[in-house]
VMD Tcl script that builds the backbone (N, CA, C; Angstrom):
set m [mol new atoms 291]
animate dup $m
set s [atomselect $m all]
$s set {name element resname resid chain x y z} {
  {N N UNK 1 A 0.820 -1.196 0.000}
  {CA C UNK 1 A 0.000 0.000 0.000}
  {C C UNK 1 A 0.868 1.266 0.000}
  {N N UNK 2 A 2.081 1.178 0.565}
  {CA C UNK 2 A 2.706 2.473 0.984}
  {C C UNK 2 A 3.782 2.515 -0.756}
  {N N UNK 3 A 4.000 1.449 -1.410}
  {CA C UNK 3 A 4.848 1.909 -2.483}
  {C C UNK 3 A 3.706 2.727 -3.905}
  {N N UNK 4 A 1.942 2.164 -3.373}
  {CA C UNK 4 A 0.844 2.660 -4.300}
  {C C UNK 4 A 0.904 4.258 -4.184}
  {N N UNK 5 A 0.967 4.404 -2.851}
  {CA C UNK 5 A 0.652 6.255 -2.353}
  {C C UNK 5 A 2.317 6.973 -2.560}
  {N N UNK 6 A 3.559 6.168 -2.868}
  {CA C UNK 6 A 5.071 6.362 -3.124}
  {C C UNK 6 A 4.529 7.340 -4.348}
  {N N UNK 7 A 4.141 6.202 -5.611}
  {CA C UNK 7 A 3.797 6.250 -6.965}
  {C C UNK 7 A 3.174 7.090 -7.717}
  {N N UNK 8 A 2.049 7.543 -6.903}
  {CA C UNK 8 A 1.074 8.337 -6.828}
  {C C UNK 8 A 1.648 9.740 -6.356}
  {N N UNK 9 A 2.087 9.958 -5.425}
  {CA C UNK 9 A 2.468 11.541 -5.150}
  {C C UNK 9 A 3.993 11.650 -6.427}
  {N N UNK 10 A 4.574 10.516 -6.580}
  {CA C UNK 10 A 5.846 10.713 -8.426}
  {C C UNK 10 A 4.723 10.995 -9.730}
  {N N UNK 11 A 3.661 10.670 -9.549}
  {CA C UNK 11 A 3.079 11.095 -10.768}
  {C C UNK 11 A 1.951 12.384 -10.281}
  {N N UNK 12 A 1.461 12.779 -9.292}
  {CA C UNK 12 A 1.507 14.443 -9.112}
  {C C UNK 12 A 2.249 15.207 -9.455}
  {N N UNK 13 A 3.836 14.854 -8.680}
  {CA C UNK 13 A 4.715 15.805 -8.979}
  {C C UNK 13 A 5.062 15.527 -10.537}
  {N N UNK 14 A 4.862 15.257 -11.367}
  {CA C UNK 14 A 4.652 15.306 -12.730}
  {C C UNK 14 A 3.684 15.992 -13.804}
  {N N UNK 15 A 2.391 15.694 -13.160}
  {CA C UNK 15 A 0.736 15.809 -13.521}
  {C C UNK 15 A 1.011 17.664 -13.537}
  {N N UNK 16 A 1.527 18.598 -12.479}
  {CA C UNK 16 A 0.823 19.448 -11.440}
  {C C UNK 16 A 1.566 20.470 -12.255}
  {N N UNK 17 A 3.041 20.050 -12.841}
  {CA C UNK 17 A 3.765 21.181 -13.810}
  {C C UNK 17 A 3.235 21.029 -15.347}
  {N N UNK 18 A 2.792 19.799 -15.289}
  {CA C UNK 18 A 2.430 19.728 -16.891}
  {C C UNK 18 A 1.148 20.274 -16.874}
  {N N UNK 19 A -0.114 20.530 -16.302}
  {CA C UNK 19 A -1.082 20.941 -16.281}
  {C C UNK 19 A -0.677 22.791 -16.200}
  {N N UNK 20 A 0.195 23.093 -15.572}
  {CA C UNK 20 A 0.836 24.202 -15.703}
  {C C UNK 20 A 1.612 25.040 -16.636}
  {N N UNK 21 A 2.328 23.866 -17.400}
  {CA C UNK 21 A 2.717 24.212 -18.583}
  {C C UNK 21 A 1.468 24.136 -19.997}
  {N N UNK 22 A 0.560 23.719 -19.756}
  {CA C UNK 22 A -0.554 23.503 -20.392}
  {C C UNK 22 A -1.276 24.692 -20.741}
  {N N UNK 23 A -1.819 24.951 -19.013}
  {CA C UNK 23 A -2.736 26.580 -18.848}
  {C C UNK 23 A -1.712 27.713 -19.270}
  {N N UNK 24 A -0.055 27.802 -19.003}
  {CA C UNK 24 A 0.080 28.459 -19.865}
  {C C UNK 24 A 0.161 28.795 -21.358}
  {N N UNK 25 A 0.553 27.798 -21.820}
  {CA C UNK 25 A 0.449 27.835 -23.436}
  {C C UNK 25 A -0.904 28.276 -23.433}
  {N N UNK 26 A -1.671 27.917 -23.236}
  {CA C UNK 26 A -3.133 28.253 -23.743}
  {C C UNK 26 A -3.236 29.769 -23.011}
  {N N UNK 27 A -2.955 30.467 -22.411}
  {CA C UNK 27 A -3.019 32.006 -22.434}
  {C C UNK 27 A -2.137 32.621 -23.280}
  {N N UNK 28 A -0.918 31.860 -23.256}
  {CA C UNK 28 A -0.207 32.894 -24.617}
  {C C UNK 28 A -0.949 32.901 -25.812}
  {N N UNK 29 A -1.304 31.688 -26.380}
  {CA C UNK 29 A -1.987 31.367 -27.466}
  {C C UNK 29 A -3.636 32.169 -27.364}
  {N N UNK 30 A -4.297 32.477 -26.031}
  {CA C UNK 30 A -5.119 33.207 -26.289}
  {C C UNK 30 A -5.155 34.703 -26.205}
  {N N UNK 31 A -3.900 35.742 -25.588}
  {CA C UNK 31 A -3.357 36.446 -26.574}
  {C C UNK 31 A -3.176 37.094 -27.492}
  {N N UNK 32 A -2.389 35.903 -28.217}
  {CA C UNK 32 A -2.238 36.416 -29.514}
  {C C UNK 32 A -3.328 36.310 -30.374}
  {N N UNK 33 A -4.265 35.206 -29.851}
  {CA C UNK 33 A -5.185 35.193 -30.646}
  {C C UNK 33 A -6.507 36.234 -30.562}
  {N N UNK 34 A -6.610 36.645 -29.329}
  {CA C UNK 34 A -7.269 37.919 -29.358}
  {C C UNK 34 A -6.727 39.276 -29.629}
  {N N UNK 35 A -5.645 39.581 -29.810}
  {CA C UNK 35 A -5.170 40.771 -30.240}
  {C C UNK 35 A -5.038 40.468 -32.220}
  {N N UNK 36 A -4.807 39.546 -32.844}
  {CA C UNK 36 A -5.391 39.153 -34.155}
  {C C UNK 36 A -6.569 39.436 -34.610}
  {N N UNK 37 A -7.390 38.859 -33.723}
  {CA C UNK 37 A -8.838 38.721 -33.504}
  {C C UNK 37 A -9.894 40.613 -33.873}
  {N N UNK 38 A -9.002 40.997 -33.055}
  {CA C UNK 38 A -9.676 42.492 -32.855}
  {C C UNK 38 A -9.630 43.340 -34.368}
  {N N UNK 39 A -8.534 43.121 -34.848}
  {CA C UNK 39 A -8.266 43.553 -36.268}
  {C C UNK 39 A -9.091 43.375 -36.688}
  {N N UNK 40 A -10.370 42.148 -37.083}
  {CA C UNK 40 A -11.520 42.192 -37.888}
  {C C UNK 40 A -12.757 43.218 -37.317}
  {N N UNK 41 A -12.889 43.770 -35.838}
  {CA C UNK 41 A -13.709 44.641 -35.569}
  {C C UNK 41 A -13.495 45.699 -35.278}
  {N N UNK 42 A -13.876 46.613 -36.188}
  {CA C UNK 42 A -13.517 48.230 -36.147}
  {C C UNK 42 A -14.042 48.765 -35.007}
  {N N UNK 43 A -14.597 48.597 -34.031}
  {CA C UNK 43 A -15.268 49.104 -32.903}
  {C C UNK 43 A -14.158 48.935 -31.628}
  {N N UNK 44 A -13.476 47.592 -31.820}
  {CA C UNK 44 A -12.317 47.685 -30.502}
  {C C UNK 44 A -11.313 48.343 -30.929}
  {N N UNK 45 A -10.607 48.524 -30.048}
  {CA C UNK 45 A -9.026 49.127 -29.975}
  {C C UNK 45 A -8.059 47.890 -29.863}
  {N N UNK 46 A -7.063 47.672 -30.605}
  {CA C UNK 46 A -6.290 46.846 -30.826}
  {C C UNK 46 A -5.068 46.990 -29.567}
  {N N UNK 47 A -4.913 46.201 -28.889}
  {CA C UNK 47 A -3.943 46.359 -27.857}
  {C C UNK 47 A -3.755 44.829 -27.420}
  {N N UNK 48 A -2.429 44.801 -27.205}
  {CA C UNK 48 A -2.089 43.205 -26.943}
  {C C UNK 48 A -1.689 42.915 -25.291}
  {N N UNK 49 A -2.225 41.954 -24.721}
  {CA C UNK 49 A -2.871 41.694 -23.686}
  {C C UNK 49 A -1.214 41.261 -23.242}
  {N N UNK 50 A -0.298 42.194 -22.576}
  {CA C UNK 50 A 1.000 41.899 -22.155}
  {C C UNK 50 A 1.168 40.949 -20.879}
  {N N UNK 51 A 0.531 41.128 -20.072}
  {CA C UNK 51 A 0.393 40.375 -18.885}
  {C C UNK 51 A 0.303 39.159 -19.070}
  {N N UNK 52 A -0.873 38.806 -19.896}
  {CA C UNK 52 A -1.607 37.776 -19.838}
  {C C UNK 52 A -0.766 36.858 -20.586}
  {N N UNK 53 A 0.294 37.102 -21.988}
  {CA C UNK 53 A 1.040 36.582 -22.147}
  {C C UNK 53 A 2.744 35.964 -21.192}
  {N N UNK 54 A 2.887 37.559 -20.671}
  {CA C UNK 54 A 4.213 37.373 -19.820}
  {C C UNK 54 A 3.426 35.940 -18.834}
  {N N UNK 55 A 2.526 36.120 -18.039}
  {CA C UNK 55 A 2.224 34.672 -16.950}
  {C C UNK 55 A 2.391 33.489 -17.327}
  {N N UNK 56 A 1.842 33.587 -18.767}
  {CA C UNK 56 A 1.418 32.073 -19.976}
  {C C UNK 56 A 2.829 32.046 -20.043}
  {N N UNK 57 A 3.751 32.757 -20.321}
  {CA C UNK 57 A 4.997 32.536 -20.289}
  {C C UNK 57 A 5.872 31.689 -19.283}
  {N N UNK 58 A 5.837 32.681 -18.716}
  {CA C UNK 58 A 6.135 32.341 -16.981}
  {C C UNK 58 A 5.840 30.538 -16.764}
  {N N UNK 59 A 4.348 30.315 -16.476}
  {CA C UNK 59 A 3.791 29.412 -16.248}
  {C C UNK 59 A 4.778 28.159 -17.546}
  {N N UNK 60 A 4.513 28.406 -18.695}
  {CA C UNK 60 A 4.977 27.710 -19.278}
  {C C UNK 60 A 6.228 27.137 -19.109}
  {N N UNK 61 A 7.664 28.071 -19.064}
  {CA C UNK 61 A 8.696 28.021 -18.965}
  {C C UNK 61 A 9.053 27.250 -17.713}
  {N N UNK 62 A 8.112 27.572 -16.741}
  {CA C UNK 62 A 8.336 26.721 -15.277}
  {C C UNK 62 A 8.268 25.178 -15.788}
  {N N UNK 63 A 6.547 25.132 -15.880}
  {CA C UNK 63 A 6.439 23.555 -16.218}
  {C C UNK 63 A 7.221 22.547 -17.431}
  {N N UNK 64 A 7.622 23.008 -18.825}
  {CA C UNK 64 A 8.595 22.803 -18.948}
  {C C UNK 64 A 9.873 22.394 -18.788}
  {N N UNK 65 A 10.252 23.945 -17.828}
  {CA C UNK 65 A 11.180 23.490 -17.188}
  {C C UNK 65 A 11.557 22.536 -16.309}
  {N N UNK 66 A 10.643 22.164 -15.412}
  {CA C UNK 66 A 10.377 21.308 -14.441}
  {C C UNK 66 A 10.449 19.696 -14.928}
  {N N UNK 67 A 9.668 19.638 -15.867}
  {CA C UNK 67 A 9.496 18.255 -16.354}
  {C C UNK 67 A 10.842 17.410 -17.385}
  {N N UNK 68 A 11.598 18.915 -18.034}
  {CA C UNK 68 A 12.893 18.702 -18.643}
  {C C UNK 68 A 13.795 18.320 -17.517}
  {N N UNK 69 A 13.945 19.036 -16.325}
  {CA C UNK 69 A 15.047 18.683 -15.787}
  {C C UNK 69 A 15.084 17.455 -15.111}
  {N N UNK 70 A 13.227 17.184 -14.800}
  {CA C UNK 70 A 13.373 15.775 -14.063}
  {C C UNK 70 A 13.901 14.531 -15.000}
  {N N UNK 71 A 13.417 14.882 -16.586}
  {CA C UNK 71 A 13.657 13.645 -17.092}
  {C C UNK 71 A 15.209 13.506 -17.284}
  {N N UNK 72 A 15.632 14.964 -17.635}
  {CA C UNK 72 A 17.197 14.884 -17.500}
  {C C UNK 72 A 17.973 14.131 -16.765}
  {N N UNK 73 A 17.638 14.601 -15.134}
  {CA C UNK 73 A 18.730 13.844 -14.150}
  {C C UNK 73 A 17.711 12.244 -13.842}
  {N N UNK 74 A 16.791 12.230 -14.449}
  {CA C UNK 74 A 16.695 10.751 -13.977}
  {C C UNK 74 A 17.371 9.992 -14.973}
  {N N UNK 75 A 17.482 10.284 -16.275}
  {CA C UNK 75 A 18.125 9.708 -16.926}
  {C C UNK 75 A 19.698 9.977 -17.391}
  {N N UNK 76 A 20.211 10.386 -16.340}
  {CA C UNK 76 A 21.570 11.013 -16.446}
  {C C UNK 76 A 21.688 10.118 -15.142}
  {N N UNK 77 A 20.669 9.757 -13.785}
  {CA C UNK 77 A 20.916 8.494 -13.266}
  {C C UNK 77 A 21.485 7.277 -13.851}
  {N N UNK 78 A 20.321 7.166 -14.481}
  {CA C UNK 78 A 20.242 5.619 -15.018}
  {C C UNK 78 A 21.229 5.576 -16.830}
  {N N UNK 79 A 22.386 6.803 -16.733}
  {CA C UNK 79 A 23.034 6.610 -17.755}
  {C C UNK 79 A 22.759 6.089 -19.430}
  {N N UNK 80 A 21.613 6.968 -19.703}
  {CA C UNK 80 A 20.747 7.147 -20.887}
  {C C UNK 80 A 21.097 8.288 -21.682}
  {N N UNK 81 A 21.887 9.487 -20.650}
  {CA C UNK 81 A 22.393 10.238 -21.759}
  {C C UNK 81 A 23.798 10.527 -22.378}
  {N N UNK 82 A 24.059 11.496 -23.508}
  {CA C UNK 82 A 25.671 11.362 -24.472}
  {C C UNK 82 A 26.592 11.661 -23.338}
  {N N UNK 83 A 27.723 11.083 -23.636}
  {CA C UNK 83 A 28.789 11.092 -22.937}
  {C C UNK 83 A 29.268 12.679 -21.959}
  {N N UNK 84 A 29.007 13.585 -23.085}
  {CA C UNK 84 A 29.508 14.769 -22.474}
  {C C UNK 84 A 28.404 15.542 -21.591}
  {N N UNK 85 A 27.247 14.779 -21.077}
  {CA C UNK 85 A 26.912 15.020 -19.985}
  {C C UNK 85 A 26.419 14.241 -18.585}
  {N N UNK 86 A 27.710 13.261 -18.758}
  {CA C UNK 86 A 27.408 11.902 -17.559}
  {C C UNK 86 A 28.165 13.019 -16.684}
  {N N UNK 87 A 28.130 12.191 -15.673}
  {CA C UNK 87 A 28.662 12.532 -14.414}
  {C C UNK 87 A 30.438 12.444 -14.182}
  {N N UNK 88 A 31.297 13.565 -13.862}
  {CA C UNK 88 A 32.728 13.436 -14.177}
  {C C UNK 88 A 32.951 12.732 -12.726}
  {N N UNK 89 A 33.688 11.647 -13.242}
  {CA C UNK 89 A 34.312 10.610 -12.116}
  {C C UNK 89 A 35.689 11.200 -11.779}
  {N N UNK 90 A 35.836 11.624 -10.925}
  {CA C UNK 90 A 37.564 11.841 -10.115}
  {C C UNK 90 A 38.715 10.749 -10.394}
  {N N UNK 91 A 39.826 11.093 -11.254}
  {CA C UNK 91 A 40.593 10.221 -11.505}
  {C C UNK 91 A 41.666 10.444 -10.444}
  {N N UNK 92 A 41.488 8.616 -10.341}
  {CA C UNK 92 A 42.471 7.840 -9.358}
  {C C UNK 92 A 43.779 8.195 -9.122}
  {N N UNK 93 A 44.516 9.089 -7.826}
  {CA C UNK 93 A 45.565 9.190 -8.218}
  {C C UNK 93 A 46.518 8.697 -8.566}
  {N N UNK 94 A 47.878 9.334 -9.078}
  {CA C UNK 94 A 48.896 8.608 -9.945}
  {C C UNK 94 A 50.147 8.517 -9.194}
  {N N UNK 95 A 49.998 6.958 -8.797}
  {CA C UNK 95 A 51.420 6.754 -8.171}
  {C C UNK 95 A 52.504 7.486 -9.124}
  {N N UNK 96 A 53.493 7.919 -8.278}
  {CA C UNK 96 A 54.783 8.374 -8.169}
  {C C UNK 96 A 55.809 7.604 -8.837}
  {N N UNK 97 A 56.430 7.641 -9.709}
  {CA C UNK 97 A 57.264 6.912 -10.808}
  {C C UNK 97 A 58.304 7.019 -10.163}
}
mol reanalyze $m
mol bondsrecalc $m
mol representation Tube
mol addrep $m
């Protein structure tokens, strides 16, 4: 029971940035798509919704970020990635000739 509820809070902490990186894309993307949008009606004023993108940003770049770095070092654990970014091993010193 206790490795089910282990499992479960590793796939929250997964679920909780990607749902984050999600809601943001979808504000940048709505945005731009309402400042596009306005161009067809001569009655609004065209102005692009800065905030609302910078957060979608924000938000995005976090979850992203979050989910890149986990897969990174788990698989920089389990030695899945190119050479020039394993882990530098300390070489053995060199007896004295």
């Amino acid at each position: 029971m206790k490795q089910v509820f282990i499992r479960f809070i590793a796939v929250l902490l997964l679920v909780i940035p990607g749902l984050g990186a999600t809601y943001g894309f979808l504000l940048m993307k709505d945005a731009v798509f309402h400042y596009f949008s306005s161009f067809g009606d001569d009655t609004s004023i065209h102005s692009f919704e800065w905030w609302r993108f910078i957060f979608g940003m924000l938000l995005f770049l976090i979850g992203v970020g979050f989910i890149g770095g986990w897969t990174f070092f788990r698989d920089r654990k389990r030695n899945y990635v190119a050479p020039k970014f394993r882990k530098k091993r300390p070489r053995p010193p060199r007896p004295d000739a």
